[in-house]
VEXZADO-133790 format. One record per residue (C-alpha): residue number from 1; residue in one letter; y, z, x. Coordinates in steps of 0.2 Angstrom, whole numbers. Layout:
N
[NUM 'A' [Y Z X]]
...
//
This chain:
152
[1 'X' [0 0 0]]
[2 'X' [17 -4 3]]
[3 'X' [33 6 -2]]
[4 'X' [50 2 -1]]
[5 'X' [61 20 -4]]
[6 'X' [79 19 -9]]
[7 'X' [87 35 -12]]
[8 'X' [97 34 -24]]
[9 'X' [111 40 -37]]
[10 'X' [105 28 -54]]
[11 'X' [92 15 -56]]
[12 'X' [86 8 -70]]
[13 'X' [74 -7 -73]]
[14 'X' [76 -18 -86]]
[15 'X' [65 -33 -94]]
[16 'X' [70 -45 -109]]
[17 'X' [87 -37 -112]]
[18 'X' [78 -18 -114]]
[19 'X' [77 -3 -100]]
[20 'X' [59 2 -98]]
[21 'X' [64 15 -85]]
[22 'X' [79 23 -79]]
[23 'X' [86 38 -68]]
[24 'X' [100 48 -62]]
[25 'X' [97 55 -46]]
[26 'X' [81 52 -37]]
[27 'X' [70 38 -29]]
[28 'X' [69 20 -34]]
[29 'X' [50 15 -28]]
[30 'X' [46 -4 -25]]
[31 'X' [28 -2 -22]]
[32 'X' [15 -17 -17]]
[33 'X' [-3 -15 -18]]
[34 'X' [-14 -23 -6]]
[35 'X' [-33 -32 -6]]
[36 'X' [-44 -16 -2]]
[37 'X' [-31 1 -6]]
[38 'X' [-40 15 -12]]
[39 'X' [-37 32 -23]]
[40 'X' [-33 41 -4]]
[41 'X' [-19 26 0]]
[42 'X' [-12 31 -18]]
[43 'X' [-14 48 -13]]
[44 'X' [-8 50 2]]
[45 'X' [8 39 -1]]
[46 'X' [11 47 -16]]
[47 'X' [13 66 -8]]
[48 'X' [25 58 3]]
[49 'X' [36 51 -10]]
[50 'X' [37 68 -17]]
[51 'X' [37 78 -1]]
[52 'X' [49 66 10]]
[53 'X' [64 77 14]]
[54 'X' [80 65 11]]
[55 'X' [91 72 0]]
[56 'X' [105 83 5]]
[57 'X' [106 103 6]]
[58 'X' [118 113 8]]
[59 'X' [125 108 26]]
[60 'X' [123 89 20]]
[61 'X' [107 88 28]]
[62 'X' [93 77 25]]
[63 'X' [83 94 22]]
[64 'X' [78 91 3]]
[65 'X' [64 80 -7]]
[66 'X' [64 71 -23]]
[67 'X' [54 88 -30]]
[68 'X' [66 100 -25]]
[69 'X' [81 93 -32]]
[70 'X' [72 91 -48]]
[71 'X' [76 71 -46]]
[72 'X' [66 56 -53]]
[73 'X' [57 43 -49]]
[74 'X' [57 25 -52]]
[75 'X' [42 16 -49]]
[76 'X' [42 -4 -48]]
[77 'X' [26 -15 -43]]
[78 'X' [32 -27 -30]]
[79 'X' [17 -41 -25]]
[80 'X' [30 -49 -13]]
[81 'X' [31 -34 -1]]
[82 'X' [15 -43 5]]
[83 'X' [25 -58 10]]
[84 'X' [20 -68 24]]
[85 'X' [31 -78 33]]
[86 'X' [23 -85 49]]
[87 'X' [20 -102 45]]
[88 'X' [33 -114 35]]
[89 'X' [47 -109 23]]
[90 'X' [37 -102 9]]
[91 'X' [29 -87 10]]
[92 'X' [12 -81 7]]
[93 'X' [6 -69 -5]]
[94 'X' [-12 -70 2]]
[95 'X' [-14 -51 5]]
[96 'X' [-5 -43 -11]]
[97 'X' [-19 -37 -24]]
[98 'X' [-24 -47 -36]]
[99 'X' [-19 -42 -54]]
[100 'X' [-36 -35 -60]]
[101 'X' [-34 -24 -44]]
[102 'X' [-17 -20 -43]]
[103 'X' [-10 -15 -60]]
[104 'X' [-24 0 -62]]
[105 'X' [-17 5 -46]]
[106 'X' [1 3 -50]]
[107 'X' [-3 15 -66]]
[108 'X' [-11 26 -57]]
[109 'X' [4 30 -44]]
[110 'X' [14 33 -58]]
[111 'X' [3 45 -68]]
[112 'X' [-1 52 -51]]
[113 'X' [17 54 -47]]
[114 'X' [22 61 -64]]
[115 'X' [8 73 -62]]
[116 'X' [16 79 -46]]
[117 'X' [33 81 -50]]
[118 'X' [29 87 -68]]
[119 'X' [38 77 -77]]
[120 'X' [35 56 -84]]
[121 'X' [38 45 -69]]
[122 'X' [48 28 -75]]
[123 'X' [40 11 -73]]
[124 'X' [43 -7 -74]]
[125 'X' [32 -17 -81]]
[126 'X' [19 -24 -69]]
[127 'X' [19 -43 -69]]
[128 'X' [37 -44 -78]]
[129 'X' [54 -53 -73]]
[130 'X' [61 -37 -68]]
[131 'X' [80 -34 -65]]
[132 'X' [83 -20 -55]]
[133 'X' [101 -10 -53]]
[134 'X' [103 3 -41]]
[135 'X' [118 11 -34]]
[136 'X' [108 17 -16]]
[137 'X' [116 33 -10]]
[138 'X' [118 34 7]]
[139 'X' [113 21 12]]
[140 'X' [95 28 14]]
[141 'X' [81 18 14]]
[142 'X' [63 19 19]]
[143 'X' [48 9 23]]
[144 'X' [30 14 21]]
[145 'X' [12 5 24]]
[146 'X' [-4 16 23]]
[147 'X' [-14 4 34]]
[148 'X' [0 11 47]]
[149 'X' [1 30 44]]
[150 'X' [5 35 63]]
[151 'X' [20 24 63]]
[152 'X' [27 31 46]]
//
């Protein structure tokens, strides 16, 4: 799995003219799914979400997660995190996760990571024309791949 993590102020998603997920402060999750993730991919990345220390305490450091200041999180399925680029103009989606594969997984994340926070998770919808607004706060943002754990 891939994430990209923005911190930020709002998001919201929006699909045929209707939100299907939005929040104030928090994290807006673009998540791809890759050929051969597992439960412990979904797992792991999804106690880093909640853990990862990158909201502000009181001395406006990076000292707080998503779970401590009670903020939200928008999730979004995102096959072209998988993009390759190597050969030619157009990219490749070879290694993104099939849909059969990919939107259980993309479910799961967000039941998984409204279980931990204790509260309903916002979603796209998988497979949709999506428009995204954000306002990111910081700028912070953070890339993650569980087939690279070390480097993350």
């Amino acid at each position: 799995m891939r994430a990209v993590i923005q911190r930020v102020s709002h998001a919201s998603c929006t699909v045929d003219n209707k939100i299907t997920g939005e929040i104030e402060q928090g994290l807006l999750v673009l998540l791809g799914v890759e050929e051969g993730d597992t439960k412990a991919d979904m797992e792991w990345l999804g106690q880093k979400l909640v853990n990862l220390r990158i909201f502000s305490d009181e001395q406006g450091l990076m000292n707080k997660s998503v779970q401590e200041i009670e903020g939200n999180i928008l999730l979004i399925s995102q096959f072209t995190l998988f993009a390759q680029t190597k050969k030619g103009n157009r990219p490749s989606f070879i290694r993104a996760g099939k849909p059969d594969i990919a939107k259980p997984m993309y479910e799961a994340m967000g039941d998984y990571l409204s279980d931990l926070l204790g509260k309903p998770s916002q979603l796209g919808i998988f497979g949709a024309d999506m428009k995204i607004d954000l306002c990111n706060d910081g700028p912070v943002t953070i890339i993650m791949n569980t087939k690279d754990k070390d480097n993350f």
